[in-house]
Structures are given as structure tokens and as C-alpha cells.
C-alpha positions as CSV (number, residue, x, y, z in Angstrom):
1,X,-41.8,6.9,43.6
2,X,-44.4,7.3,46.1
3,X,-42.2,8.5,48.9
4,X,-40.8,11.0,46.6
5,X,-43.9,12.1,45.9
6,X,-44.8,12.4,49.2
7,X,-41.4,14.1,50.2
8,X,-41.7,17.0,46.6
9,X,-45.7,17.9,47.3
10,X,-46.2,17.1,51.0
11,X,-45.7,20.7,51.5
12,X,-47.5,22.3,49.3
13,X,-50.8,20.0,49.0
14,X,-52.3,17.6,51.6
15,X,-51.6,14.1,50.2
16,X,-53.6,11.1,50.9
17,X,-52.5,7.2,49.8
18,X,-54.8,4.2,49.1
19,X,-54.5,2.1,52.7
20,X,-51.7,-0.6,51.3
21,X,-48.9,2.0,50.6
22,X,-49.7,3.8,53.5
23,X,-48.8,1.0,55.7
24,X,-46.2,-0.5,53.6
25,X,-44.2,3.2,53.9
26,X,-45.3,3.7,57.6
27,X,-47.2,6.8,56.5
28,X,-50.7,5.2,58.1
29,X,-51.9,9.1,58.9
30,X,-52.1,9.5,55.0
31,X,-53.9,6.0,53.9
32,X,-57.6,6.1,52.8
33,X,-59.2,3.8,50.6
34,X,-59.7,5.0,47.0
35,X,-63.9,4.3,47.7
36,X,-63.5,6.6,50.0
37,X,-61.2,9.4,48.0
38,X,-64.6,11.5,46.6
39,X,-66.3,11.9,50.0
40,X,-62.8,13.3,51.1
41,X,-62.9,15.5,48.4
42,X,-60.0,14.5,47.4
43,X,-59.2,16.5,44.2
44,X,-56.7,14.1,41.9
45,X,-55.6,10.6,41.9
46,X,-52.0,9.9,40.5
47,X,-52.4,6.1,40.0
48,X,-48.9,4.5,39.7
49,X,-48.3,1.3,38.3
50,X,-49.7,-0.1,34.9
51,X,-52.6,0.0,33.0
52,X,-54.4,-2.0,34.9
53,X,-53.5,-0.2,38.1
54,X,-55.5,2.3,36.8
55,X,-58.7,0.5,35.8
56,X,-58.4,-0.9,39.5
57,X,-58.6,2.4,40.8
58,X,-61.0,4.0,38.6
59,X,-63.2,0.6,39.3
60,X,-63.2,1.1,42.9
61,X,-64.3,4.7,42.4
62,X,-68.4,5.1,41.8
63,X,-68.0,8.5,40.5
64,X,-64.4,8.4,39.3
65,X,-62.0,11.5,40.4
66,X,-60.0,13.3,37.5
67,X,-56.9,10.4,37.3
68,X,-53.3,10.4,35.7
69,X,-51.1,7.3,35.7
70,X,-47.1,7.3,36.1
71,X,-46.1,4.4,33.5
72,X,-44.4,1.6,35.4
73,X,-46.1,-1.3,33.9
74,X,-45.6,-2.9,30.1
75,X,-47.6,-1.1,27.4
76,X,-49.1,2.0,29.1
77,X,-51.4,3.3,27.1
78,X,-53.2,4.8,29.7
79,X,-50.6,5.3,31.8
80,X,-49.5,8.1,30.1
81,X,-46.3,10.2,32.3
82,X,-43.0,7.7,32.1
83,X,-41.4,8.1,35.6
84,X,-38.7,10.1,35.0
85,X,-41.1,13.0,34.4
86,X,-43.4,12.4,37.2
87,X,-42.4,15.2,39.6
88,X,-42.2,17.9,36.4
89,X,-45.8,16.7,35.2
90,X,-46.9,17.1,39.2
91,X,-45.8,20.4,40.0
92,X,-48.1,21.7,36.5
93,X,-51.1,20.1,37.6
94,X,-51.1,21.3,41.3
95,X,-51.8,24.5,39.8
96,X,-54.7,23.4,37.9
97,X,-55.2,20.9,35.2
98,X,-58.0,19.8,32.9
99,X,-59.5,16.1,31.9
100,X,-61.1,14.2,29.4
101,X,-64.2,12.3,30.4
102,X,-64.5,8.8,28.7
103,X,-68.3,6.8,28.8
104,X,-68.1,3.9,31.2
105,X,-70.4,0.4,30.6
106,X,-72.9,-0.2,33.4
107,X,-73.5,-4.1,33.8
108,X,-76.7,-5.6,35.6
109,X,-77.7,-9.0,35.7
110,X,-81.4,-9.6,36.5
111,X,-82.0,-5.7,37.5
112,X,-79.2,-5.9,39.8
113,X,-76.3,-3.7,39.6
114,X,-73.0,-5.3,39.3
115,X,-70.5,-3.1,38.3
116,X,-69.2,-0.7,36.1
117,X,-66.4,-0.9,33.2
118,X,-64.1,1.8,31.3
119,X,-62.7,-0.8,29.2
120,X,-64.8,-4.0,28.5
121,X,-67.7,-6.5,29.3
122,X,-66.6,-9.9,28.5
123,X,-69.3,-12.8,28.5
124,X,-67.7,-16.0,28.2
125,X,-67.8,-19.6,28.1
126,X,-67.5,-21.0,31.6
127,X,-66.0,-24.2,30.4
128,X,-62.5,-23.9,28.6
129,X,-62.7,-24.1,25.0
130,X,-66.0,-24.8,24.8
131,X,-67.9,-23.1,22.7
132,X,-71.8,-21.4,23.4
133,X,-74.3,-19.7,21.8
134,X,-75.2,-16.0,23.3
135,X,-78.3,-14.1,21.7
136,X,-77.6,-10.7,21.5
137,X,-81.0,-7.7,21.8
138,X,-80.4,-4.1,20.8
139,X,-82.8,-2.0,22.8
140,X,-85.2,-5.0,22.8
141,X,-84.6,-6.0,18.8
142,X,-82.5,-9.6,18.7
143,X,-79.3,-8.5,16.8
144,X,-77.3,-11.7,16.4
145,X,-77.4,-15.2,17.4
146,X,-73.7,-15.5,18.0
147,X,-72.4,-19.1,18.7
148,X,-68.4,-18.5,19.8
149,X,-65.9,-18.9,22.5
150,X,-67.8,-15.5,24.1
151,X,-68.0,-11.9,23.0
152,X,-66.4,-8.6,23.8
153,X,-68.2,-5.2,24.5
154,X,-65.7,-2.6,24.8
155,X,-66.0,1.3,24.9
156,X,-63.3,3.2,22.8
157,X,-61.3,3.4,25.5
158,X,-61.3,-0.2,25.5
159,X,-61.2,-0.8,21.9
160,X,-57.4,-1.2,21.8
161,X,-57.3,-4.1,24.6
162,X,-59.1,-7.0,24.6
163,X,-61.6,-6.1,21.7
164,X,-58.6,-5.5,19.3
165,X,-56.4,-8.5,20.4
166,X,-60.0,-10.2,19.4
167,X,-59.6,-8.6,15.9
168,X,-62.1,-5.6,16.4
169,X,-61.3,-2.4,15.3
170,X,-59.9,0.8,17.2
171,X,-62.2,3.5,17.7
172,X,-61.1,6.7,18.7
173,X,-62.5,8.3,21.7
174,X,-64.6,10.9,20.4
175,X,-66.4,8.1,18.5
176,X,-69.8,8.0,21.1
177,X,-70.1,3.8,20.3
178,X,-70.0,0.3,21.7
179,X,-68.2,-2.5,20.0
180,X,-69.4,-5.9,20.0
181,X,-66.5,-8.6,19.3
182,X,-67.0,-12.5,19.4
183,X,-64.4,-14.4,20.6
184,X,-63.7,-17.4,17.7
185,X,-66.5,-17.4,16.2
186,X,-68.2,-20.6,14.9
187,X,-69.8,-18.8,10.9
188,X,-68.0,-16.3,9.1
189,X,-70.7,-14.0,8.9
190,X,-70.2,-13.3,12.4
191,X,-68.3,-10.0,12.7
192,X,-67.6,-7.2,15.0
193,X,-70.7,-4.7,15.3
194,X,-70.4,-0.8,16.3
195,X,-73.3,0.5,17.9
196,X,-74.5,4.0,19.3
197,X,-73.4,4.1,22.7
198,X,-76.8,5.3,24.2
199,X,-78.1,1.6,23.4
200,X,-79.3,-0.9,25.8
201,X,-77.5,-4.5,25.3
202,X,-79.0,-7.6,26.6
203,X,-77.3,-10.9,26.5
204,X,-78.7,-14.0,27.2
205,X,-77.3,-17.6,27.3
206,X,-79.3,-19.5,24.9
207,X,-78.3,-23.3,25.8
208,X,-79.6,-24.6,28.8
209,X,-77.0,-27.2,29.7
210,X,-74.2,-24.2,29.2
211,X,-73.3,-21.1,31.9
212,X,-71.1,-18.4,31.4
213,X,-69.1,-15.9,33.3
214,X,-68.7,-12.5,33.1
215,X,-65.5,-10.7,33.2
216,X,-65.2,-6.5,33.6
217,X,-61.7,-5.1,32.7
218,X,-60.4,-8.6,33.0
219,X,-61.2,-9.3,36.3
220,X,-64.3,-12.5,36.9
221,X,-66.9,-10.4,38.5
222,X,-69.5,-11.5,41.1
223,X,-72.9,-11.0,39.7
224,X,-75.5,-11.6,42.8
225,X,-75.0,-8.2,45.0
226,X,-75.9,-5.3,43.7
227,X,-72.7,-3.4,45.5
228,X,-69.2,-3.3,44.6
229,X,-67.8,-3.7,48.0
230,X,-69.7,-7.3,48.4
231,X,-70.3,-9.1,45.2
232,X,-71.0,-13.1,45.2
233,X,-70.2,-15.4,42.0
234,X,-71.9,-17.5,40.5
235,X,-72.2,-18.4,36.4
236,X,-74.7,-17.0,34.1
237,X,-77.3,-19.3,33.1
238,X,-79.7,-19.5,30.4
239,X,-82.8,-18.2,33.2
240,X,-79.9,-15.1,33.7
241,X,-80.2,-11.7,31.8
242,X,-77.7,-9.1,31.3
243,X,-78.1,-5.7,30.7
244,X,-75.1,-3.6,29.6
245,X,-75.7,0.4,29.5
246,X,-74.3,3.7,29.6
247,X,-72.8,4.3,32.7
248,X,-74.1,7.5,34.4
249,X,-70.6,7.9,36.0
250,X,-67.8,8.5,33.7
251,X,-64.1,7.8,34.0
252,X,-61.9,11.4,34.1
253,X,-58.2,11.0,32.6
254,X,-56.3,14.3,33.4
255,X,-54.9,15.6,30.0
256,X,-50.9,15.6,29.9
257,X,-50.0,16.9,26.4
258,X,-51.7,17.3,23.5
259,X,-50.7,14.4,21.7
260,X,-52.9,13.1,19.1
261,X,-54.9,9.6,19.6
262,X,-53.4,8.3,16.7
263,X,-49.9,9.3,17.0
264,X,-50.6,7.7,20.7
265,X,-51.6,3.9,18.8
266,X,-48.8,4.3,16.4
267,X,-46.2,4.8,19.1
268,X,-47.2,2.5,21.5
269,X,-49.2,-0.7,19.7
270,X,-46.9,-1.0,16.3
């Protein structure tokens, strides 16, 4: 797919590839890493692969370029342009497309950034089925003492991953709100919250014998550099606090069709 791609547009547009395909095709005058994309001004990203190829990409990015994914993984809900009308979709946007901005989650631990999130923060227990008690602040006001597995908090792009496999519910993206999902829950009062987006969340762990571990878009992060590019792990503690916030950088998904979000969850999560 990539070298026909490369072989339909070549010729009309300049195309650049993330480093790894580059070399794997022998095209190494065409690789740049995706970090690097914005400074190259590079105009659109056509992320192939799954959905999580795609949360890679946009997680590498600090201010995320307009992106459109080309469906080769399992559910693809982001991934929206099935392969076989890859090069049709193409030729319309090289003459100019328009995107749909979704919020991104900014995590910090201790003031420092760590990284940023399009479809969840997950704080969880660092010790297998074990659970751990998390207090939870609103904008400095203690919301819930949860004690659980861990606890979800996903965007609306997010909302129909992790956070609804963890029984929350799906919000549609022009909802402006965070949800906040525990993981198994120890009471049955503790239920999924939705909050105004333009909140501050802070988590701490509230067991001193216990540590945690935070995971963005399911991948474990690395919570002591405040860079992307050079991260180092360790486990949250109860000493730890983590701050999750509107992200000032936004992911941009390039608009296909005009399909409606609904019809979208019917057809691809019944």
C-alpha cells in the first residue's frame, strides 16, 4: 500500500515516510520521523495500519498534523478509509480537505510533563489483581475515594475503547467532557462520572505500601522526564501527584464522509 502510494502521488505532491518504511522500501531520500513532520511542514499524514497505528503517530506528534487512517487493522474506528478505496479517497484530499479537531488529555506527574493522550489516562494497580485506593480532586475539591483495580479517564474520542469495555458510557464527540471509569470497583456506589472537560483532575495514591502505573492510549508511560523523546519509568507512589488537563494541542482527523457518529458505533461496535 505504501509503495502504491508512493508510485499514484509521487508525482503530483512531495511525499515523505516515517524513517522505518523508508528503509524497509529503499526509499531512505523520503524517511523523516513523524516528530519531525510539522517543522517540515508537512501538510497531511495518511497513517496506515490500525487504530492504534494512529494514536502512535498522533502521540509522537506535539502539535498533531490533520491525520487520516487506511483501515488494515481489526476494528477501525478511527481508521476510517478500507484499502480498497485508499487511492480514490487520496486523489480528493490532495486538492484540499477539511478536519475535525478532537480535545487531547495532558498528563503531568509532580509539575512535570509527561505526555499527552487522545484516547485515555489509565492509573492502575501496579501489582496484578490487586486492588488500591486512588483519591480523586476536581479542580482542588476531593470527588471520590475510589478503591478498584484502577480507573479510566478517557476523552470522547476515547470513550468507545477502554472506558466502554470498562462499562462507561459513549460520548459523542461534540460532547466537551471527561469520563472517569473505575476498573472493578470494590462498593457499588462507585460509578462512572462525566465531567466538563476544562477541569483539572488530580489523582493521588492513597495507600502508602501500594504504587501504581500509568498507562496513555495503552501504552506504560515513563513519568520522570518531562519530554516525550526521553521518558524514565518508575511507579506512582503515594508522595506522587498527577495532574490530568486539557491538552493545549489537539488531535486533527481529516473528515472522509459525512457519516453520522452513531451510525459509525452501530456499524462497527454491534
Amino acid at each position: 500500500m505504501v509503495r502504491k502510494i508512493v508510485d499514484t502521488f509521487g508525482d503530483q505532491v512531495d511525499v515523505v515516510l516515517s524513517s522505518s518504511p523508508a528503509r524497509l522500501l529503499g526509499m531512505d531520500e523520503r524517511g523523516i520521523s513523524v516528530s519531525k513532520m510539522e517543522e517540515e511542514h508537512v501538510d497531511l499524514v495518511i497513517s496506515i495500519g490500525g487504530d492504534g497505528t494512529i494514536l502512535r503517530n498522533i502521540a509522537k506528534m506535539k502539535k498533531p498534523i490533520p491525520i487520516i487512517g487506511i483501515h488494515m487493522g481489526t476494528v477501525g474506528f478511527l481508521a476510517d478509509v478500507d484499502p480498497e478505496n485508499a487511492i480514490d479517497v487520496i486523489s480528493h484530499l490532495i486538492r484540499g480537505f477539511v478536519y475535525d479537531e478532537r480535545p487531547r488529555l495532558e498528563l503531568s506527574v509532580n509539575g512535570r510533563f509527561v505526555q499527552n493522550s487522545i484516547n485515555e489516562v489509565v492509573a492502575i494497580s501496579s501489582l496484578q489483581a490487586k486492588i488500591i485506593t486512588f483519591e480523586i480532586f476536581v479542580n482542588g475539591t476531593l470527588l471520590n475515594e475510589v478503591r478498584a483495580d484502577g480507573i479510566v479517564f478517557a476523552t470522547p474520542t476515547g470513550s468507545t475503547a477502554y472506558a466502554m469495555s470498562a462499562g462507561g458510557p459513549i460520548i459523542s464527540p461534540d460532547v466537551d467532557a471527561v469520563e472517569i471509569v473505575p476498573l472493578a470497583p470494590f462498593k457499588l456506589s462507585s460509578r462512572p462520572w462525566i465531567i466538563p472537560f476544562d477541569n483539572e483532575i488530580t489523582i493521588r495514591v492513597k495507600e502508602s505500601k501500594k504504587t501504581a502505573v500509568l498507562v496513555v492510549d495503552g501504552k506504560t508511560v515513563l513519568s520522570d522526564i518531562s519530554t516525550e523523546e526521553n521518558p524514565v519509568d518508575r511507579h506512582i507512589t503515594g508522595n506522587d501527584v498527577v495532574t490530568i488537563r486539557r491538552s493545549r494541542y489537539p488531535a486533527r482527523f481529516v473528515r472522509v464522509s459525512d457519516a453520522i457518529f452513531f451510525d459509525k458505533v452501530h456499524r462497527k461496535l454491534q
